[in-house]
N, C-alpha and C positions, 0 to 999 in steps of 0.2 A: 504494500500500500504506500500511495504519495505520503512522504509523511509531512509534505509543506501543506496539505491539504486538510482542513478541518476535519475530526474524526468520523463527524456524521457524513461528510462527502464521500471520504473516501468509502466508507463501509457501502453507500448508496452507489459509489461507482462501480467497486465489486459486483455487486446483486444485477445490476443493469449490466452487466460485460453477460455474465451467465446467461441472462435470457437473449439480449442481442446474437451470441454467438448460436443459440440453438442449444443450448449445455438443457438450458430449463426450459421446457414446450409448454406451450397452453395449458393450464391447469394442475403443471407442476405444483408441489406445496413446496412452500418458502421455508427457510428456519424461521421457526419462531421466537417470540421477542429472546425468551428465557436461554435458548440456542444460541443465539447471535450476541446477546448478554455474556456467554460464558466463552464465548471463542475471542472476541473481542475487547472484553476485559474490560468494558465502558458501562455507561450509565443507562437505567430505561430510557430518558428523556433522549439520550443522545441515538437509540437502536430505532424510537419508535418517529423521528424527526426525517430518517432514511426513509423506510418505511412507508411513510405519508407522503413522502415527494415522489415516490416510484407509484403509489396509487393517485398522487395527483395527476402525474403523466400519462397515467394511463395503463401501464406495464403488469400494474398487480392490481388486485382485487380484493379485498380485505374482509374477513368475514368473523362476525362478534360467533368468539367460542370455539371456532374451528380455524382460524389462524391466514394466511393470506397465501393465495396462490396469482400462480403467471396469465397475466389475463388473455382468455381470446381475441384471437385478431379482430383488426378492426379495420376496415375499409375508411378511414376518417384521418385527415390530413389536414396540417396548416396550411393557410393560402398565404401567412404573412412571411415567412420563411425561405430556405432557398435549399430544395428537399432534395436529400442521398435517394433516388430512391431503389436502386440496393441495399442498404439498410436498412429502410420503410416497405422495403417485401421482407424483409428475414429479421426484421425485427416483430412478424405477423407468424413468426412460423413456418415462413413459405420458401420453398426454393426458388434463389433466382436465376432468371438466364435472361441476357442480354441478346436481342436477335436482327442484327442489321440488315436491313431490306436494300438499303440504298447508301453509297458514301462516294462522295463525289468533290473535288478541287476543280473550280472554278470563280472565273470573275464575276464578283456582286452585277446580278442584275437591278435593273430598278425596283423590282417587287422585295427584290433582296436588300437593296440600300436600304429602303424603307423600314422594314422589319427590325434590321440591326443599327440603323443609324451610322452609317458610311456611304463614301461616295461611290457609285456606279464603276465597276471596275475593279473595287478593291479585292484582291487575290484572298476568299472563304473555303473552309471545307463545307459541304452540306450534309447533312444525315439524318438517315428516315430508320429509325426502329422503334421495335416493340419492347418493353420489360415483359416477363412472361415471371407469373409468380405459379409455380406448379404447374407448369408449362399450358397455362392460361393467362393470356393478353391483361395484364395490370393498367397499362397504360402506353399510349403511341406515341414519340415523341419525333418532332420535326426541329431539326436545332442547326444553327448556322453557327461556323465561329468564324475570329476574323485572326485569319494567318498572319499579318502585320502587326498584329497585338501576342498572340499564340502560335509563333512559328511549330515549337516542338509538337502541334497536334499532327501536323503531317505524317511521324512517324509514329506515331501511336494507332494500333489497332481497335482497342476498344471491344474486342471480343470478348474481355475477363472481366474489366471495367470500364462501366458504359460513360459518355463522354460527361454527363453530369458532374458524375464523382470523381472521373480522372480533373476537372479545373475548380474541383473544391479541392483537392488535397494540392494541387500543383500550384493554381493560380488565384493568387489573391486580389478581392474585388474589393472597391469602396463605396458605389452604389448601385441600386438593385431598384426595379419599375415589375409592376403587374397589373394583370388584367385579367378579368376572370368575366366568363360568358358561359347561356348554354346557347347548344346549337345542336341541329339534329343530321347524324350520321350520312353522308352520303356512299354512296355506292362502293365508292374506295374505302373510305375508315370505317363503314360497315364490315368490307371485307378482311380489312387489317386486323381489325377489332374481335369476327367472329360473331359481330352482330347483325341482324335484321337491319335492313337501310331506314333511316327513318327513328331510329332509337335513342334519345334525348343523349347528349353527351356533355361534360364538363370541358370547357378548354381553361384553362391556365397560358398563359403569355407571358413571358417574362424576355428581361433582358440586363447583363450584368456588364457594368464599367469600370474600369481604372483609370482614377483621376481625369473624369471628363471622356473617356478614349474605348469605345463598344469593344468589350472583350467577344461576349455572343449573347444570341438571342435562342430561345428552345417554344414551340408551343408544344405541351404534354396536353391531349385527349385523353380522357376517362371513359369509363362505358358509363351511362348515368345509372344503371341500374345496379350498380355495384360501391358505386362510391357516396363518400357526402364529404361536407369538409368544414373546418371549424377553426375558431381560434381561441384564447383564451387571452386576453387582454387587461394590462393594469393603466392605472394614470400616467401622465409623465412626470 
Protein backbone atom coordinates (compact mmCIF):
# COMPACT_ATOMS: atom_id res chain seq x y z
CA UNK A 1 0.00 0.00 0.00
CA UNK A 2 0.89 3.87 -0.83
CA UNK A 3 1.94 4.79 2.40
CA UNK A 4 1.93 8.71 1.33
CA UNK A 5 -1.77 7.92 0.86
CA UNK A 6 -4.26 8.34 3.66
CA UNK A 7 -5.07 4.98 5.21
CA UNK A 8 -8.73 4.84 4.27
CA UNK A 9 -7.58 5.57 0.48
CA UNK A 10 -5.21 3.25 0.23
CA UNK A 11 -7.36 0.39 1.85
CA UNK A 12 -10.34 1.79 -0.74
CA UNK A 13 -7.63 1.47 -3.48
CA UNK A 14 -6.92 -2.12 -2.63
CA UNK A 15 -10.68 -3.33 -2.64
CA UNK A 16 -11.30 -1.31 -6.01
CA UNK A 17 -7.90 -2.94 -7.96
CA UNK A 18 -9.78 -6.45 -6.95
CA UNK A 19 -12.97 -5.80 -8.47
CA UNK A 20 -11.42 -3.72 -11.60
CA UNK A 21 -9.01 -6.59 -12.35
CA UNK A 22 -11.83 -9.23 -12.23
CA UNK A 23 -10.20 -10.90 -8.91
CA UNK A 24 -13.93 -10.13 -7.21
CA UNK A 25 -17.04 -10.72 -9.93
CA UNK A 26 -20.52 -9.47 -9.38
CA UNK A 27 -21.69 -10.58 -6.19
CA UNK A 28 -18.57 -11.58 -4.78
CA UNK A 29 -18.75 -10.82 -0.75
CA UNK A 30 -16.22 -8.33 0.46
CA UNK A 31 -14.28 -8.68 3.87
CA UNK A 32 -16.02 -7.60 6.22
CA UNK A 33 -15.75 -4.52 8.52
CA UNK A 34 -14.33 -6.96 11.50
CA UNK A 35 -11.95 -8.60 8.54
CA UNK A 36 -10.48 -5.76 7.19
CA UNK A 37 -10.24 -4.25 10.94
CA UNK A 38 -7.93 -7.15 11.67
CA UNK A 39 -5.65 -7.36 8.47
CA UNK A 40 -5.20 -3.69 8.45
CA UNK A 41 -4.74 -2.99 11.87
CA UNK A 42 -6.89 0.52 11.63
CA UNK A 43 -9.83 1.95 13.05
CA UNK A 44 -13.83 1.15 12.37
CA UNK A 45 -14.32 4.80 11.36
CA UNK A 46 -11.29 4.49 9.01
CA UNK A 47 -12.57 0.48 7.26
CA UNK A 48 -16.05 1.69 7.06
CA UNK A 49 -15.10 5.52 5.26
CA UNK A 50 -13.54 2.84 2.35
CA UNK A 51 -16.26 1.15 2.38
CA UNK A 52 -18.91 3.87 1.76
CA UNK A 53 -16.80 5.46 -1.10
CA UNK A 54 -16.80 2.02 -3.01
CA UNK A 55 -20.62 1.86 -2.44
CA UNK A 56 -20.97 5.58 -3.33
CA UNK A 57 -19.28 4.70 -6.66
CA UNK A 58 -21.13 2.24 -7.37
CA UNK A 59 -18.79 -0.97 -7.02
CA UNK A 60 -20.27 -2.50 -3.90
CA UNK A 61 -23.41 -2.86 -2.49
CA UNK A 62 -23.95 -2.96 1.04
CA UNK A 63 -26.37 -4.90 2.98
CA UNK A 64 -27.49 -4.35 6.82
CA UNK A 65 -26.41 -7.99 8.57
CA UNK A 66 -25.18 -9.63 5.60
CA UNK A 67 -22.17 -7.57 4.88
CA UNK A 68 -21.20 -5.84 1.31
CA UNK A 69 -20.64 -7.58 -1.92
CA UNK A 70 -19.36 -6.49 -5.69
CA UNK A 71 -22.05 -4.87 -7.34
CA UNK A 72 -23.65 -5.91 -10.76
CA UNK A 73 -22.85 -4.38 -13.65
CA UNK A 74 -24.39 -1.49 -14.73
CA UNK A 75 -24.87 -0.07 -18.19
CA UNK A 76 -24.65 3.62 -16.57
CA UNK A 77 -21.98 6.02 -17.40
CA UNK A 78 -20.70 9.78 -16.60
CA UNK A 79 -21.32 12.11 -19.56
CA UNK A 80 -19.12 14.60 -17.43
CA UNK A 81 -15.87 12.63 -17.64
CA UNK A 82 -13.51 11.57 -20.30
CA UNK A 83 -14.37 7.54 -20.04
CA UNK A 84 -11.48 4.35 -20.21
CA UNK A 85 -13.91 2.54 -21.63
CA UNK A 86 -11.95 -0.66 -21.37
CA UNK A 87 -12.04 -0.32 -17.89
CA UNK A 88 -15.88 0.69 -17.96
CA UNK A 89 -16.42 -2.82 -19.70
CA UNK A 90 -14.38 -4.87 -17.16
CA UNK A 91 -14.98 -2.89 -14.49
CA UNK A 92 -18.86 -4.40 -15.24
CA UNK A 93 -17.49 -7.98 -15.26
CA UNK A 94 -17.36 -8.12 -18.84
CA UNK A 95 -14.68 -9.20 -21.21
CA UNK A 96 -13.33 -6.68 -23.53
CA UNK A 97 -12.33 -6.70 -27.03
CA UNK A 98 -11.57 -3.99 -29.05
CA UNK A 99 -12.74 -4.59 -32.97
CA UNK A 100 -11.58 -2.05 -35.61
CA UNK A 101 -13.76 -1.87 -38.70
CA UNK A 102 -11.88 0.85 -40.36
CA UNK A 103 -8.22 2.90 -39.66
CA UNK A 104 -7.31 5.10 -42.19
CA UNK A 105 -4.39 8.26 -42.47
CA UNK A 106 -5.53 10.85 -44.38
CA UNK A 107 -5.83 14.70 -44.88
CA UNK A 108 -8.71 16.40 -42.68
CA UNK A 109 -11.57 16.88 -44.83
CA UNK A 110 -13.94 19.80 -44.25
CA UNK A 111 -16.52 17.40 -42.55
CA UNK A 112 -13.37 16.49 -40.73
CA UNK A 113 -11.95 20.06 -39.95
CA UNK A 114 -15.05 20.75 -38.56
CA UNK A 115 -15.40 17.96 -36.13
CA UNK A 116 -11.99 18.26 -34.74
CA UNK A 117 -11.24 21.96 -35.10
CA UNK A 118 -8.34 22.12 -37.62
CA UNK A 119 -7.63 23.28 -40.90
CA UNK A 120 -8.76 21.36 -44.15
CA UNK A 121 -5.63 19.21 -45.00
CA UNK A 122 -4.21 18.76 -41.61
CA UNK A 123 -2.57 15.02 -41.87
CA UNK A 124 -5.59 12.73 -39.10
CA UNK A 125 -5.75 9.10 -38.42
CA UNK A 126 -9.47 8.19 -38.75
CA UNK A 127 -11.13 5.06 -36.99
CA UNK A 128 -14.22 3.23 -36.90
CA UNK A 129 -14.70 0.46 -34.07
CA UNK A 130 -16.68 -1.23 -31.82
CA UNK A 131 -16.00 -2.05 -27.94
CA UNK A 132 -17.40 -5.60 -27.76
CA UNK A 133 -18.09 -6.38 -24.00
CA UNK A 134 -18.64 -10.21 -24.15
CA UNK A 135 -18.36 -10.14 -27.53
CA UNK A 136 -21.48 -7.86 -27.67
CA UNK A 137 -21.39 -4.33 -29.26
CA UNK A 138 -20.88 -1.90 -25.87
CA UNK A 139 -20.50 0.85 -27.97
CA UNK A 140 -19.36 2.38 -31.66
CA UNK A 141 -16.91 4.65 -31.78
CA UNK A 142 -15.89 7.10 -34.74
CA UNK A 143 -12.71 9.18 -33.56
CA UNK A 144 -10.27 11.34 -35.53
CA UNK A 145 -6.87 12.20 -34.13
CA UNK A 146 -4.62 14.85 -35.32
CA UNK A 147 -1.13 13.56 -36.25
CA UNK A 148 0.56 17.19 -35.94
CA UNK A 149 -0.42 17.13 -32.33
CA UNK A 150 -0.15 12.87 -31.85
CA UNK A 151 2.43 11.92 -34.23
CA UNK A 152 3.30 8.50 -32.34
CA UNK A 153 -0.43 7.27 -33.17
CA UNK A 154 0.74 6.25 -36.58
CA UNK A 155 2.52 3.43 -35.01
CA UNK A 156 0.32 2.23 -32.62
CA UNK A 157 -2.02 -0.46 -33.50
CA UNK A 158 -4.78 -0.30 -31.10
CA UNK A 159 -5.70 -3.82 -31.27
CA UNK A 160 -4.95 -4.54 -27.32
CA UNK A 161 -5.68 -0.84 -26.45
CA UNK A 162 -8.26 0.96 -28.08
CA UNK A 163 -7.32 4.45 -29.08
CA UNK A 164 -9.27 6.15 -26.15
CA UNK A 165 -7.10 4.65 -23.58
CA UNK A 166 -3.87 4.60 -25.43
CA UNK A 167 -4.07 9.00 -25.32
CA UNK A 168 -5.38 8.94 -21.65
CA UNK A 169 -2.23 7.05 -20.54
CA UNK A 170 0.02 8.73 -23.22
CA UNK A 171 -1.33 12.11 -23.92
CA UNK A 172 -2.14 14.78 -21.79
CA UNK A 173 -5.18 17.18 -22.38
CA UNK A 174 -6.15 20.45 -20.62
CA UNK A 175 -9.49 20.98 -22.09
CA UNK A 176 -12.21 18.72 -22.98
CA UNK A 177 -16.09 19.83 -24.89
CA UNK A 178 -19.21 17.50 -25.06
CA UNK A 179 -22.28 16.92 -26.47
CA UNK A 180 -24.66 14.52 -25.93
CA UNK A 181 -27.99 13.70 -28.27
CA UNK A 182 -30.39 10.82 -29.11
CA UNK A 183 -30.71 9.97 -32.49
CA UNK A 184 -32.17 6.83 -34.18
CA UNK A 185 -29.86 4.12 -35.60
CA UNK A 186 -29.51 4.02 -39.34
CA UNK A 187 -28.95 1.31 -41.56
CA UNK A 188 -25.16 1.21 -40.91
CA UNK A 189 -24.83 1.60 -36.96
CA UNK A 190 -27.87 -0.51 -36.90
CA UNK A 191 -25.60 -3.00 -38.57
CA UNK A 192 -22.51 -2.02 -36.48
CA UNK A 193 -24.53 -2.16 -33.47
CA UNK A 194 -26.56 -5.44 -34.13
CA UNK A 195 -29.56 -3.60 -33.87
CA UNK A 196 -32.89 -3.18 -35.76
CA UNK A 197 -32.41 0.27 -37.88
CA UNK A 198 -34.44 2.65 -36.37
CA UNK A 199 -33.45 1.88 -32.43
CA UNK A 200 -33.20 5.07 -30.26
CA UNK A 201 -29.21 5.60 -29.62
CA UNK A 202 -27.20 7.62 -27.39
CA UNK A 203 -24.40 9.78 -29.07
CA UNK A 204 -21.73 11.38 -26.98
CA UNK A 205 -19.33 13.90 -28.94
CA UNK A 206 -16.44 14.82 -27.57
CA UNK A 207 -13.25 16.51 -28.30
CA UNK A 208 -9.92 16.87 -26.31
CA UNK A 209 -7.15 19.81 -26.55
CA UNK A 210 -3.65 20.93 -25.44
CA UNK A 211 -3.29 24.33 -24.66
CA UNK A 212 -5.74 25.72 -27.39
CA UNK A 213 -4.32 22.93 -30.09
CA UNK A 214 -7.39 19.74 -31.11
CA UNK A 215 -5.47 16.76 -29.88
CA UNK A 216 -8.88 14.46 -31.29
CA UNK A 217 -12.26 14.27 -31.49
CA UNK A 218 -14.34 10.59 -30.96
CA UNK A 219 -18.39 10.32 -31.31
CA UNK A 220 -19.14 6.90 -29.12
CA UNK A 221 -22.86 5.60 -30.04
CA UNK A 222 -24.61 3.41 -27.46
CA UNK A 223 -27.46 1.13 -28.25
CA UNK A 224 -30.39 3.06 -26.27
CA UNK A 225 -31.67 0.18 -25.20
CA UNK A 226 -28.82 -0.87 -23.02
CA UNK A 227 -27.42 2.10 -21.73
CA UNK A 228 -28.49 5.30 -19.40
CA UNK A 229 -26.13 7.78 -18.17
CA UNK A 230 -25.65 9.92 -15.17
CA UNK A 231 -23.79 12.10 -13.05
CA UNK A 232 -23.38 12.94 -9.63
CA UNK A 233 -22.47 16.47 -9.11
CA UNK A 234 -21.38 18.87 -6.13
CA UNK A 235 -21.17 22.89 -5.88
CA UNK A 236 -18.14 24.76 -6.90
Amino acid sequence: MDQALPLYLGIQRELEARIRSGEWRPGHRVPGEHELLGHYGCSRMTVNRALSNLAAAGLIVRRRRSGSFVAPPRAEETVLAINDLKAEVEARGQAYRPDIRMRRERPATATDALRLGVAPGTPILALTLLHLADGEPHALEERLINLRVVPAAREVSFRDLPPGSWLLQHVPWTEAEHSIRAVRADARIAGLLRRRPGLACLVIDRRTLRAGAAIACARLTYPGDRHSFSSRLGPP
